[in-house]
C-alpha positions as CSV (number, residue, x, y, z in Angstrom):
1,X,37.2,-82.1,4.3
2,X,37.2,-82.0,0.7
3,X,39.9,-80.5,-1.6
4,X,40.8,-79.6,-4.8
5,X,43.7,-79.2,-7.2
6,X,42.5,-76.9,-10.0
7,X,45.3,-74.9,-11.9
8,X,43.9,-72.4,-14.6
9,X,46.5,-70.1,-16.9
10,X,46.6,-68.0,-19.5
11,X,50.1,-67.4,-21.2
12,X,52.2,-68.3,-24.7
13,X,54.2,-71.4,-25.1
14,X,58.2,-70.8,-24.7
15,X,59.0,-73.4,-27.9
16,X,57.1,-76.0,-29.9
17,X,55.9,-78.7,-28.6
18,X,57.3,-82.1,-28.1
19,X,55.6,-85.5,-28.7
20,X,56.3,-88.4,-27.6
21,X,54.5,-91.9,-28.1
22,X,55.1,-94.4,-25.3
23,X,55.2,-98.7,-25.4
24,X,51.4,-98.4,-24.6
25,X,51.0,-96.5,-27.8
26,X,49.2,-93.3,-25.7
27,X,50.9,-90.2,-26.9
28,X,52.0,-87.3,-24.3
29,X,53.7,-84.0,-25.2
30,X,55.4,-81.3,-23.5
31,X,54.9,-77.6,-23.8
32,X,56.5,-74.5,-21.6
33,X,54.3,-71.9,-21.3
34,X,55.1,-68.3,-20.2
35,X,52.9,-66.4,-18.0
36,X,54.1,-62.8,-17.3
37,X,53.2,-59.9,-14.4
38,X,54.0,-56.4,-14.8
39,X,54.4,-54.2,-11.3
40,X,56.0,-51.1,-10.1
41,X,58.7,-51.3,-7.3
42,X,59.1,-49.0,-4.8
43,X,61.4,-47.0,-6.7
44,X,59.1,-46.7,-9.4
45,X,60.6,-49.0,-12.0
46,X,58.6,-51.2,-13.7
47,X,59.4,-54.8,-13.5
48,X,58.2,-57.6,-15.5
49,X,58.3,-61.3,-14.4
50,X,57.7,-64.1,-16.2
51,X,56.6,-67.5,-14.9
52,X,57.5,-70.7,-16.8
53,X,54.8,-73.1,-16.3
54,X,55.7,-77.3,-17.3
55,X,52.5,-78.8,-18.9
56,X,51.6,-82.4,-19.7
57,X,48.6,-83.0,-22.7
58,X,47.7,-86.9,-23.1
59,X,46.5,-88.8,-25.9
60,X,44.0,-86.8,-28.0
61,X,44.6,-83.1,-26.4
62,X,48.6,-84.2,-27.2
63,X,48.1,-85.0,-30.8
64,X,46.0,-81.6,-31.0
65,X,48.6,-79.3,-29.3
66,X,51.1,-81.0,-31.7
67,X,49.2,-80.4,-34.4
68,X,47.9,-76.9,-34.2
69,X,50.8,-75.4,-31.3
70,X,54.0,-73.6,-32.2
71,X,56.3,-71.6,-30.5
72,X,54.5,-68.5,-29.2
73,X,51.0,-69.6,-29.6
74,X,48.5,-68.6,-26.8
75,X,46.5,-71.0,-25.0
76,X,44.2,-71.4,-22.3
77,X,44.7,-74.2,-19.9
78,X,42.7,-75.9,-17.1
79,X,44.5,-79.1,-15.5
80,X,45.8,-80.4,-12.8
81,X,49.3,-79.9,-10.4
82,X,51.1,-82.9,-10.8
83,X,54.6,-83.6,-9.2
84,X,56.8,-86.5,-10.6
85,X,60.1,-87.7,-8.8
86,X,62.9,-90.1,-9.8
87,X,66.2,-90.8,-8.0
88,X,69.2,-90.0,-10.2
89,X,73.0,-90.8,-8.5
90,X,71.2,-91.8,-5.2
91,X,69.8,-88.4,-5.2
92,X,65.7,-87.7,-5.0
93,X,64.7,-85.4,-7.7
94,X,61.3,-83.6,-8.4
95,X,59.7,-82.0,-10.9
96,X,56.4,-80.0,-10.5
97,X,53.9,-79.9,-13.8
98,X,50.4,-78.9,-15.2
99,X,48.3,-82.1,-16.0
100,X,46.2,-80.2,-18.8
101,X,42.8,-81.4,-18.5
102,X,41.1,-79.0,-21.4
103,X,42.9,-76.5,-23.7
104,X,41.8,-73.6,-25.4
105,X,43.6,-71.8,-28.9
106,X,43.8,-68.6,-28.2
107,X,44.1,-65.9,-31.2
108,X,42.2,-65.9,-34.7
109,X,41.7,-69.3,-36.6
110,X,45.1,-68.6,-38.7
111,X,46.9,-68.2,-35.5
112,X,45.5,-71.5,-34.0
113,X,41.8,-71.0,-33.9
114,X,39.5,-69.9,-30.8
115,X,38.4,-73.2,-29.8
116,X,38.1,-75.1,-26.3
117,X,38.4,-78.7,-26.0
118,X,38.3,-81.3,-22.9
119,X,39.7,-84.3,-22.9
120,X,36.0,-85.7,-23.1
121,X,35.5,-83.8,-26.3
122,X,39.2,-84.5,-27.2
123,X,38.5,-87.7,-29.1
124,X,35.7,-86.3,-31.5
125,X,37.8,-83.2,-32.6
126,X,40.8,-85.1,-33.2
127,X,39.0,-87.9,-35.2
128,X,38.9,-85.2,-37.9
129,X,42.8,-85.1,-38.6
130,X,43.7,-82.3,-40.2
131,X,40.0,-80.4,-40.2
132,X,39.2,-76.9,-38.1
133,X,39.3,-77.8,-34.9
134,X,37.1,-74.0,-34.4
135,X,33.8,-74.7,-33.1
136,X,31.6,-75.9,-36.1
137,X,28.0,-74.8,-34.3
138,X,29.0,-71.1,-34.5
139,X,26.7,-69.2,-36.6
140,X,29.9,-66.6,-37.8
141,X,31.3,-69.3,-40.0
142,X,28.9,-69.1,-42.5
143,X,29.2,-65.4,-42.6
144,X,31.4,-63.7,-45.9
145,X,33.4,-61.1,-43.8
């Protein structure tokens, strides 16, 4: 039987994100992102939940979160449940993440662009350092308004 771990969310991130290069010299940062449901109890209160979601972005999709994330920026995520575990004082520990496979900027282009980008596209958008990562084939940019 075939399977699939596919994990798709929508949400802002909780604080800016955190890079980190390791010995191999592949970069990996950390973001917390919020996702949040409204519903009405039985009482008819309204509650509102938030989720806190752990997510992972390697090499080129971590140096363009670091780059163009900050606290409160909304992104679009596809990835991956991952769950990492380590023994600390003899004791098994676990921790459940998002392995981000593509991310998408969420909000107009001075709020972090609208732009998707796959870690197979990753490379070619962050070959252009500090440029637009918005999608260049759009026929709007050229437009004056």
């Amino acid at each position: 039987m075939a399977s699939l771990n596919k994990v798709m969310i929508i949400g802002n991130l909780g604080k800016d994100p955190e890079t980190r290069t390791l010995q191999s010299g592949m970069t990996v940062t950390s973001i917390t992102v919020a996702t949040n449901e409204s519903y009405t109890d039985r009482n008819g209160n309204k509650v509102d939940q938030t989720e806190w979601h752990n997510v992972e972005l390697w090499d080129n999709l971590s140096k363009i979160a670091s780059q163009y994330l900050r606290k409160g920026s909304p992104v679009y995520i596809e990835g991956k449940i991952k769950t990492d575990s380590w023994e600390d004082n003899g004791v098994k520990k676990y921790i459940t993440k998002i392995r981000a496979l593509s991310l998408q900027l969420l909000g107009g282009r001075g709020e972090g662009g609208s732009t998707y980008v796959s870690e197979a596209e990753a490379p070619k958008v962050a070959s252009k350092g500090t440029a637009d990562v918005s999608s260049s084939n759009s026929a709007t940019d050229d437009l004056p308004f």
